[in-house]
C-alpha positions in Angstrom: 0.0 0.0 0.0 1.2 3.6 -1.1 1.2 6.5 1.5 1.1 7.2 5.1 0.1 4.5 7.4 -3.4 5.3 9.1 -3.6 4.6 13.0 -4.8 1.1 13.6 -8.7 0.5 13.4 -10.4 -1.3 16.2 -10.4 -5.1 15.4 -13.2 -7.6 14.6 -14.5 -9.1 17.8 -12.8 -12.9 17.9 -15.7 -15.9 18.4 -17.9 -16.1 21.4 -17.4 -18.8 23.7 -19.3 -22.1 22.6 -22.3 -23.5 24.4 -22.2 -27.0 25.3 -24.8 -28.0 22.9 -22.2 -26.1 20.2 -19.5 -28.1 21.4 -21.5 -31.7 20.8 -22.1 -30.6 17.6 -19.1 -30.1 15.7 -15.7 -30.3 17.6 -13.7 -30.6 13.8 -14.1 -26.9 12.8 -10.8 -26.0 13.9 -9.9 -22.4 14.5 -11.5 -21.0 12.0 -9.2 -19.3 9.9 -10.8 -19.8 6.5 -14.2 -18.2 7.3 -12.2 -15.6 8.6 -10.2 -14.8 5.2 -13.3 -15.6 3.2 -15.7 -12.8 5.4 -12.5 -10.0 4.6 -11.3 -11.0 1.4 -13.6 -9.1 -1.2 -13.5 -11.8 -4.2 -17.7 -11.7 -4.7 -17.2 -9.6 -7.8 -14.4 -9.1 -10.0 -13.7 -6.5 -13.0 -11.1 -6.8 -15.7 -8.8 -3.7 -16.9 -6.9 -4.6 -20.0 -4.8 -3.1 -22.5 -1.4 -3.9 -21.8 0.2 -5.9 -24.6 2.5 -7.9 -22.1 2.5 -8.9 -18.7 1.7 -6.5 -16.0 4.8 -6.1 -13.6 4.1 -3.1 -11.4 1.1 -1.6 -9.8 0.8 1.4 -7.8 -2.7 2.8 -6.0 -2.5 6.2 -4.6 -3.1 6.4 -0.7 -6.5 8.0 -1.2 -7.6 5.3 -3.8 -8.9 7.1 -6.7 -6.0 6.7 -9.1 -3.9 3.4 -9.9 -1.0 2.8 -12.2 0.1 -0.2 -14.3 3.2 -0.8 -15.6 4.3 -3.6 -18.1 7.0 -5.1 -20.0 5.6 -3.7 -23.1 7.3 -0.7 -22.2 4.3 1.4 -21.2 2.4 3.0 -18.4 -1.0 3.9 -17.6 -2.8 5.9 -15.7 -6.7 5.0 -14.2 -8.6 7.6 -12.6 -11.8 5.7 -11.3 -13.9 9.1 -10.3 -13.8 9.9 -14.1 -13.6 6.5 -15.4 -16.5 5.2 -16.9 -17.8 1.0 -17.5 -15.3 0.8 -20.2 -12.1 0.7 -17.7 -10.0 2.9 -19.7 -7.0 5.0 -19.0 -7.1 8.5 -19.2 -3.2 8.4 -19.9 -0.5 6.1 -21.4 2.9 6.8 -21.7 5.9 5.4 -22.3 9.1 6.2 -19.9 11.4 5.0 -22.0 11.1 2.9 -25.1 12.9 -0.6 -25.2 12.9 -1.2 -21.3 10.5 -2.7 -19.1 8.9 -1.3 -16.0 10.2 -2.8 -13.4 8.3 -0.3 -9.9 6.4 2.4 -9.6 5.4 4.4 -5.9 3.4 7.2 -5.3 4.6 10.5 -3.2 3.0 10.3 0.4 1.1 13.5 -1.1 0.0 11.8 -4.1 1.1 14.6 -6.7 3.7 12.4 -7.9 5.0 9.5 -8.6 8.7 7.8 -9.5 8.8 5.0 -12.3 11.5 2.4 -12.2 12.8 0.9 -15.6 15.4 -1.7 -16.3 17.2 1.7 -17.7 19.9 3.5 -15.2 18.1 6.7 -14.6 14.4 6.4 -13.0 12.1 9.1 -13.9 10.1 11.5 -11.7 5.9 12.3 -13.0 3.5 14.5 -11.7 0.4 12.9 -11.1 -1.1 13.6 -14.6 1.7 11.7 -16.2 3.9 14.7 -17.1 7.2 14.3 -16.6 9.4 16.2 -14.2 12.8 15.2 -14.4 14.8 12.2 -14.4 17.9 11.1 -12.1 21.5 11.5 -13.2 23.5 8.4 -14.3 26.9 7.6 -13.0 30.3 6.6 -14.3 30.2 3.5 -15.3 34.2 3.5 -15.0 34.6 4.3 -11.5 34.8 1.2 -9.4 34.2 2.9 -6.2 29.8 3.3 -6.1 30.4 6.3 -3.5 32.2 8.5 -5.9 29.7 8.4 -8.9 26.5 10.1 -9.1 23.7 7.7 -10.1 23.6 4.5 -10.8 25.7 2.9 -13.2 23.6 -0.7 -14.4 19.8 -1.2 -14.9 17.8 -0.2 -12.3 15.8 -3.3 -10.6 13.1 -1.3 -8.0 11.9 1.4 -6.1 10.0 2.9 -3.6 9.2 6.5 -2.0 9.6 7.5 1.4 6.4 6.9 3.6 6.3 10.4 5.0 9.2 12.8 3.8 7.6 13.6 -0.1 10.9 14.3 -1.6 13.0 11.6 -0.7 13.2 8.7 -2.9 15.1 4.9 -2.9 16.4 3.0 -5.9 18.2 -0.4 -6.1 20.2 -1.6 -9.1 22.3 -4.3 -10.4 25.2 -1.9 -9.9 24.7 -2.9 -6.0 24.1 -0.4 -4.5 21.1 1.6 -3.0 20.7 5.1 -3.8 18.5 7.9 -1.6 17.5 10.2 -3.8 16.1 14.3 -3.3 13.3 15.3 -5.4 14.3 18.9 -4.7 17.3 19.0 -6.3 16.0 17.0 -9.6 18.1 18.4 -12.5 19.9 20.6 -10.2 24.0 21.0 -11.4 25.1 19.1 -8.1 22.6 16.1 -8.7 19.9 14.8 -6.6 22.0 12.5 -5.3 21.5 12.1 -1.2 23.3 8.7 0.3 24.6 5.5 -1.2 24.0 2.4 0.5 26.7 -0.3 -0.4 25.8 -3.8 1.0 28.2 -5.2 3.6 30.4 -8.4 1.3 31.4 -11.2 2.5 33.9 -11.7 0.4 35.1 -9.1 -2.5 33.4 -8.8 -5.9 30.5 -7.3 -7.7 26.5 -8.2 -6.5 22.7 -6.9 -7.6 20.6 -5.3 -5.1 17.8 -7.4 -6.9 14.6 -5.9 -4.5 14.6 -2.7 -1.5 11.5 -1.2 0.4 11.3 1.4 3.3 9.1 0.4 6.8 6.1 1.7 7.4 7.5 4.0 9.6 10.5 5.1 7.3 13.1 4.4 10.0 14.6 1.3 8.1 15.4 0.1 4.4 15.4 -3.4 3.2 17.3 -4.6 0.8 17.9 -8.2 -1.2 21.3 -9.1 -2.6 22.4 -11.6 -5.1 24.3 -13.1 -2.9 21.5 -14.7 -0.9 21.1 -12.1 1.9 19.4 -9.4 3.0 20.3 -6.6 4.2 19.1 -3.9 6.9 20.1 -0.1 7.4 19.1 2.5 9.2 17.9 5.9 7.4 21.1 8.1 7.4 23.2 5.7 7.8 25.1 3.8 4.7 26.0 0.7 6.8 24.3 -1.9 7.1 22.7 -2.7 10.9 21.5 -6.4 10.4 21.7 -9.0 7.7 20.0 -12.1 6.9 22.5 -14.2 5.8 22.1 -16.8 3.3 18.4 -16.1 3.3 17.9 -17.3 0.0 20.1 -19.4 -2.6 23.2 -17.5 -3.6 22.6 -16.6 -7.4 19.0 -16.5 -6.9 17.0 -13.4 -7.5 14.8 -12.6 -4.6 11.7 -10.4 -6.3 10.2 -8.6 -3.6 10.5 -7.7 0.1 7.9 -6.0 2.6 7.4 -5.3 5.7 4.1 -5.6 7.9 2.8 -2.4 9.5 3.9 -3.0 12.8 7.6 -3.7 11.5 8.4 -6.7 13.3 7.9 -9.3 10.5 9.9 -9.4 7.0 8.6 -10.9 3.6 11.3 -12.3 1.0 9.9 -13.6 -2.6 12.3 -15.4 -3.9 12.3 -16.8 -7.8 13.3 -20.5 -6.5 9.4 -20.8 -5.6 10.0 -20.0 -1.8 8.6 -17.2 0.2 10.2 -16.8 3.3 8.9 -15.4 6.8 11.4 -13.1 8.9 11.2 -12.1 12.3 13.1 -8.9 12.6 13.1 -9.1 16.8 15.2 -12.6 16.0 16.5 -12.1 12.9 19.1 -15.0 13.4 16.9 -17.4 11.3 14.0 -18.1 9.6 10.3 -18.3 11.1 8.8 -19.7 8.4 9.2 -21.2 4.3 6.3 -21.8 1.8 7.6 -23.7 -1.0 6.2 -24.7 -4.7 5.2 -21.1 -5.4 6.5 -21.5 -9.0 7.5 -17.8 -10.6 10.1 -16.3 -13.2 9.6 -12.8 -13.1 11.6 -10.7 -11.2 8.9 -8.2 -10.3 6.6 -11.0 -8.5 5.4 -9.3 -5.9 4.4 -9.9 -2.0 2.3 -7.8 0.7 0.2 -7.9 3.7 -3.4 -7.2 4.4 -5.3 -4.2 5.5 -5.9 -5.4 8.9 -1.9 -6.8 8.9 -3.6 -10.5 9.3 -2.6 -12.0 6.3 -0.2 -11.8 3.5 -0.1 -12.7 0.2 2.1 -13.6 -3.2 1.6 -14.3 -6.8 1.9 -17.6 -8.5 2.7 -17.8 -11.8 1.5 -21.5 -14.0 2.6 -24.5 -14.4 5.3 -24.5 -17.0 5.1 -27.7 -17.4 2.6 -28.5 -20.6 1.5 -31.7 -18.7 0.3 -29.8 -16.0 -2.2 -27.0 -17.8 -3.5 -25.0 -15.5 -3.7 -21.0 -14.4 -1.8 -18.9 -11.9 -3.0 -17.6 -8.9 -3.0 -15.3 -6.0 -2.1 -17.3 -3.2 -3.0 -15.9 0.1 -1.6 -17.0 3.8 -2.3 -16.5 7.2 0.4 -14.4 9.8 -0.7 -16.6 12.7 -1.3 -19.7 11.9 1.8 -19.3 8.9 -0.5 -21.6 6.7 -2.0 -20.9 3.0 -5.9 -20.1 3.8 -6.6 -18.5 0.3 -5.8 -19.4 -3.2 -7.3 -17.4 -6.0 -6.6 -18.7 -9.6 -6.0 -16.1 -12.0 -5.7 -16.9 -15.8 -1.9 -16.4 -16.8 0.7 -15.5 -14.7 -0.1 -13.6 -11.3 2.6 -11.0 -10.8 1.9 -7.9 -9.1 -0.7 -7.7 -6.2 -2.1 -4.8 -4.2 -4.9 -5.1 -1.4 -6.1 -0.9 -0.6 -7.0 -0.7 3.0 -9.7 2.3 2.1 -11.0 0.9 -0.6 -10.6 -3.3 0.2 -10.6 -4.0 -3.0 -7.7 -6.9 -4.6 -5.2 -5.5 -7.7 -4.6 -8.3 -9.3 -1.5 -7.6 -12.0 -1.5 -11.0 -14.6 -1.3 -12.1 -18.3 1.4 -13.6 -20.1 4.1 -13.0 -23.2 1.0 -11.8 -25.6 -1.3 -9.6 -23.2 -1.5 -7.9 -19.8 -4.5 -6.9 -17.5 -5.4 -6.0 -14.0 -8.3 -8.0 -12.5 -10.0 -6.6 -9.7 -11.9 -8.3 -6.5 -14.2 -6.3 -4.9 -17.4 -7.0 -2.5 -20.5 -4.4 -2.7 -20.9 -5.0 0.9 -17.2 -4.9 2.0 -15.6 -2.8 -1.0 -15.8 1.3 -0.7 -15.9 3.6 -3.9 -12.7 2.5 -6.3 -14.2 0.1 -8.7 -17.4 0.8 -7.3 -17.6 4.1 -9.0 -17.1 3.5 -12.6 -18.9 -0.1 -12.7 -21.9 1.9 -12.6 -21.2 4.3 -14.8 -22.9 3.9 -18.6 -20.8 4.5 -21.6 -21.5 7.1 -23.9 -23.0 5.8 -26.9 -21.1 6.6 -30.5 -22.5 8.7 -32.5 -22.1 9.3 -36.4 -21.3 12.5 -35.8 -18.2 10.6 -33.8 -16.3 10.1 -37.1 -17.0 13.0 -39.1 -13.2 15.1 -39.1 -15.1 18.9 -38.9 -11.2 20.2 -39.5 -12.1 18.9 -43.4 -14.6 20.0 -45.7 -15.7 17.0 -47.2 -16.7 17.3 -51.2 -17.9 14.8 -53.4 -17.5 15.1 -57.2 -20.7 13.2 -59.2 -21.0 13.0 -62.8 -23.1 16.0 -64.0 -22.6 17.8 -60.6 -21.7 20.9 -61.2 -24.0 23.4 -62.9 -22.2 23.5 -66.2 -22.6 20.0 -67.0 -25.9 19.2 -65.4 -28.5 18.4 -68.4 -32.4 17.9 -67.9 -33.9 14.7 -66.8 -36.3 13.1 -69.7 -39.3 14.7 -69.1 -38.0 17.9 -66.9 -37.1 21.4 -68.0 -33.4 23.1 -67.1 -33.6 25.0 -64.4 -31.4 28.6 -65.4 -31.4 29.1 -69.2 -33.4 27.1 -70.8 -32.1 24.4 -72.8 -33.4 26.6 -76.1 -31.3 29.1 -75.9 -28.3 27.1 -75.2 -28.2 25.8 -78.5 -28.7 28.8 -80.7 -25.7 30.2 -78.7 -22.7 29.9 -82.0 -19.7 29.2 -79.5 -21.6 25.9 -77.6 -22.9 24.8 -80.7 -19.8 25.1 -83.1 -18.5 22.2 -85.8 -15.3 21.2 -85.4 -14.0 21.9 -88.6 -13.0 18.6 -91.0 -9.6 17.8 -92.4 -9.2 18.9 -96.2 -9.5 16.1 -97.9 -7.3 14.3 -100.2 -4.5 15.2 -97.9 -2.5 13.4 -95.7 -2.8 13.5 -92.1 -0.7 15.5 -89.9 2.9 14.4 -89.2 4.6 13.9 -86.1 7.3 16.6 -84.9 10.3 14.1 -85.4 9.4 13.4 -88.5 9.5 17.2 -89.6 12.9 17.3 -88.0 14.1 14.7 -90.0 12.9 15.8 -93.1 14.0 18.9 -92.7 17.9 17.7 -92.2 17.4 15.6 -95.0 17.2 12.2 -93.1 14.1 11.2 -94.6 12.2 12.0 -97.9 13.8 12.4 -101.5 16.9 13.6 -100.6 17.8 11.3 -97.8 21.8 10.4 -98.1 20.7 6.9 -97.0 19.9 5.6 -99.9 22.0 7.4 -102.0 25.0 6.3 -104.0 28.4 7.5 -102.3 30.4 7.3 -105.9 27.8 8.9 -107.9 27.5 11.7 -105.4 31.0 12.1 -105.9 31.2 11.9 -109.7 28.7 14.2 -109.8 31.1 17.0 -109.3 34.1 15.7 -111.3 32.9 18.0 -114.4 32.9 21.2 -112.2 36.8 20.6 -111.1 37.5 20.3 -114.8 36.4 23.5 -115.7 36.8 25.3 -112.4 40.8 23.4 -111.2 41.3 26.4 -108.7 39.9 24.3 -105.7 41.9 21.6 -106.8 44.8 21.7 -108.9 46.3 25.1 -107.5 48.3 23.0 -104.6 49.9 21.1 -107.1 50.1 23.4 -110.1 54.1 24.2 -109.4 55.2 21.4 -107.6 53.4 18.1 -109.1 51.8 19.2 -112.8 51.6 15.6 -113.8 49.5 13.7 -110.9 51.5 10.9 -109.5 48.6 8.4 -107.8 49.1 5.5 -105.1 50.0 2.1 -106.5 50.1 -1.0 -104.2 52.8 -3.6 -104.1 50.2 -6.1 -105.8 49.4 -3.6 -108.9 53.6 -3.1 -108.8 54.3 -6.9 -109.0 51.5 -7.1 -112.1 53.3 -4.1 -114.1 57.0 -5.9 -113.5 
C-alpha cells in the first residue's frame, strides 16, 4: 500500500465462547481461519482492466484510492482515474518512460502529486500525477569502481519505492549494487539529486545486484535483497548496514520482492526459487517460516500484507510444465497460523498484487508474453468507492457525428454535378437558361471543322525534324549512292581546277597516284 500509514482500526470481535450443545455438535471446525479470510477477502465480484500488450509487472494505487498505475514489460504506463472513469475501464493516460525497457516499480509521493517509475534503464524518472514528466535522475560513471564516488547508478535499475512520510526523498536499487536515496528537490539541479549511497556489507570481494529494496512503514529502516542470498538492513542516514540475513535465499537467486508488515516486526522475501520466506526482525538470526512450490520467473513478483496486517499474500505464476495446464494464482496466507488459507486462480501468470485498505478492493497484476491486464476483486458489501464508482457508470453511446473530421470539408464530385454540366432529366425542364437558348448560342454549338481532304494526315514533330535535315524524304543520303555523289562534281573541277589543282600546279603538274605492291608486281 502507497502512502502514510493510518492509526490502527479497532479489530473484529474474535468468536464467542461455545455453548455446550455447540461443542456436541461439531468439535472438527478448527480455529477457523478460512471463514475468517473468506468474510475479509472481497473476491464476490471481480472487474477486468486490459490493455497492456504484455504482462503487467508493477502496480501502484495512490493512498487516497482514486488513481492506480500499471506498468508492463511492453514498455508502457498507464494511468486509471476511477472518479472519471467510466464501465469501459479505460485510461485517461499512457505513456511510455522510456522505449525498449521494461517497468520494473512504480510508488506514489505520500502527497499523491507524484509518482517515480522504475525501468530496467539507469536513470528512474520522476511524473506528476497527470503523467507529465518532471525530471529524471543522473547516471553515473560507469568507469569508477568505487559506487560512493559516482552520481547515479551505473547498471539497470531493478526497484523502487518512495519514502512513507518525507515527499521528496526517494530509494532505488540496481544491479550496480548499490542503494541510492535520492532528493526530489534537487532534480536536474548542477550538483545532482543524489542524497546517500547504501553499499551492501560483502562477505567476500566482488560485484553483486541489489535485486529488491522497500522502506518500513514508519521510514526508519530500508530493506534490501542481494544476489548473494542475503538481505540486508540499514538505518535511514546511515550507509551501513545494521543487520543482515545471511544466506536467506540461494546465492545466485534473485529474490523479487520484500515487505514489511505495518507493525515492522515481520519481514517478507519472494524469492524466484518458488519459496517465500517469513522473517522475524526481533530474532532475525533465522527463519520463522518457508512456503515452498510457489513456482514464478519474473523478477517483479510481488508480496504484501493485508489491511488489517492479518494475512499476506504472493503471486503464482502456471505451471510451465505442458502436462500440468492450468492458471496462476494469488495465493493468500495467514500471519498466525503461517498456513496458505486462500488461493485465488487467475488466468496467466499472477505477478503484481495490491490489497487498498480504504477501498478493500484486490489488484490483481496478470497475463502472459501476448497480453496484460489487472483484474480486480471487490465485494459491494465490503468494498468502498474504487471500482465501485465507474462499474456503474454507462458509456456514452457513439454517434455518427463521432467520425465525421469537422477540421475537413468533405466534397464529393458526381458526374453531371456541377452546374455547367448538369442536363435535364427526360421529361424535366433546365432550371437557369433554358435548354433553347443554349443551343442557338454559336460558340456551344460550333463544328469542329473537317480535315481537307485528299490530304494526308498531320505528321509527327520528329518526322518534320528529320525531313527537314534531310534524313528522310527524296533527298535522304541513306539511300543514295556515295560514288555517284561524288562523280557528280568531277565536271565542275574540270572546268573550275582552282579548288583543286592550285596546290599542285608548281610542284606536281603531272598527278602521281598511289599504286600498291600487288598492282607493282602485275606491271613488273
Amino acid at each position: 500500500m502507497e502512502g502514510p500509514m493510518p492509526p490502527p482500526g479497532p479489530r473484529r470481535p474474535g468468536p464467542e465462547p461455545a455453548s455446550d450443545e455447540d461443542e456436541d455438535e461439531d468439535d472438527s471446525d478448527g480455529d477457523g481461519s478460512d471463514d475468517d479470510v473468506d468474510d475479509f477477502l472481497p473476491t464476490a465480484n471481480e472487474a477486468v482492466m486490459e490493455g497492456h500488450k504484455k504482462i503487467v509487472s508493477c502496480m501502484a494505487l495512490e493512498h487516497t484510492g482514486s488513481r492506480l498505475l500499471t506498468g508492463s514489460h511492453d514498455y508502457g504506463v498507464k494511468i486509471y482515474d476511477f472518479n472519471g472513469m467510466k464501465r469501459d475501464l479505460r485510461p485517461f493516460r499512457e505513456i511510455v518512460p522510456m522505449d525498449g525497457y521494461p517497468v520494473h516499480a512504480l510508488s506514489w509521493s505520500p502527497t499523491g502529486d507524484q509518482f517515480l517509475c522504475v525501468t530496467g534503464h539507469p536513470q528512474p524518472k520522476i511524473y506528476d500525477r497527470d503523467g507529465r514528466e518532471l525530471g529524471e535522475f543522473d547516471k553515473g560513471d560507469m568507469y569508477i569502481r568505487d559506487l560512493k564516488n559516482t552520481k547515479g547508478h551505473c547498471s539497470p535499475c531493478t526497484g523502487g519505492a518512495w519514502h512513507p512520510y518525507e515527499k521528496h526523498t526517494v530509494l532505488t536499487s540496481s544491479a550496480d549494487g548499490s542503494m541510492r536515496v535520492w532528493d526530489v528537490n534537487y532534480l536536474g539541479h548542477p550538483r545532482g539529486a543524489q542524497a546517500s549511497v547504501l553499499k551492501p556489507a560483502l562477505a567476500k570481494p566482488g560485484r553483486v545486484q541489489v535485486t529488491a529494496c522497500c522502506y518500513s512503514p514508519d521510514g526508519s529502516v530500508v530493506a534490501g535483497a542481494v544476489s548473494d542470498g542475503s538481505i540486508q538492513i540499514f538505518p535511514t542516514g546511515s550507509q551501513g548496514p545494521k543487520t543482515q540475513l545471511k544466506k536467506s535465499h540461494l546465492p545466485g537467486e534473485t529474490v523479487t520482492s520484500v515487505a514489511f508488515s505495518r507493525d515492522g516486526n515481520t519481514l517478507l522475501s519472494r524469492c524466484q526459487d518458488g519459496t517465500l520466506r517469513v522473517w522475524d526482525m526481533r530474532n532475525a538470526s533465522k527463519v520463522v517460516k518457508t512456503f515452498d512450490d510457489l513456482e514464478t520467473t519474473h523478477e517483479e513478483t510481488s508480496v504484501g500484507f493485508s489491511p488489517n496486517d492479518d494475512f499476506f499474500f504472493t503471486g503464482v505464476d502456471a505451471p510451465m510444465s505442458r502436462a500440468d495446464k492450468g492458471d496462476g494464482a494469488l495465493a493468500v496466507f495467514s500471519k498466525s497460523k503461517l498456513e496458505m488459507v486462500r488461493k485465488v486462480g487467475v488466468p496467466g501468470n499472477c505477478v503484481s498484487a495490491l490489497w487498498h485498505q480504504r477501498l478493500n478492493q484486490v489488484f490483481i497484476g496478470a497475463g502472459d508474453h501476448k497480453s496484460g491486464c489487472v483484474r480486480v476483486l471487490y465485494d459491494e458489501k465490503k468494498s468502498t468507492r474504487g471500482m465501485l464508482v465507474c462499474v456503474g457508470r454507462k458509456t456514452r453511446k457513439e454517434s455518427q457525428s463521432d467520425f465525421v473530421n469537422i477540421n475537413v470539408q468533405s466534397i464529393a464530385y458526381v458526374p453531371h454535378a456541377l452546374p455547367m454540366f448538369q442536363e435535364p432529366m427526360p421529361g424535366q425542364k433546365a432550371k437557369g437558361e433554358s435548354f433553347t437558348a443554349k443551343r442557338k448560342d454559336p460558340l456551344r454549338t460550333k463544328i469542329p471543322q473537317e480535315p481537307t481532304p485528299n490530304e494526308r494526315g498531320g505528321t509527327l514533330l520528329t518526322q518534320h525534324i528529320m525531313k527537314g535535315s534531310d534524313m528522310i524524304g527524296e533527298k535522304n543520303w541513306r539511300t543514295q549512292d556515295p560514288r555517284e555523289a561524288i562523280l557528280r562534281h568531277a565536271k565542275d573541277a574540270e572546268e573550275n581546277p582552282w579548288t583543286t589543282n592550285n596546290a599542285y600546279k608548281e610542284t606536281q603538274p603531272v598527278p602521281i597516284f598511289h599504286q600498291s605492291d600487288e598492282e607493282n608486281s602485275d606491271s613488273e
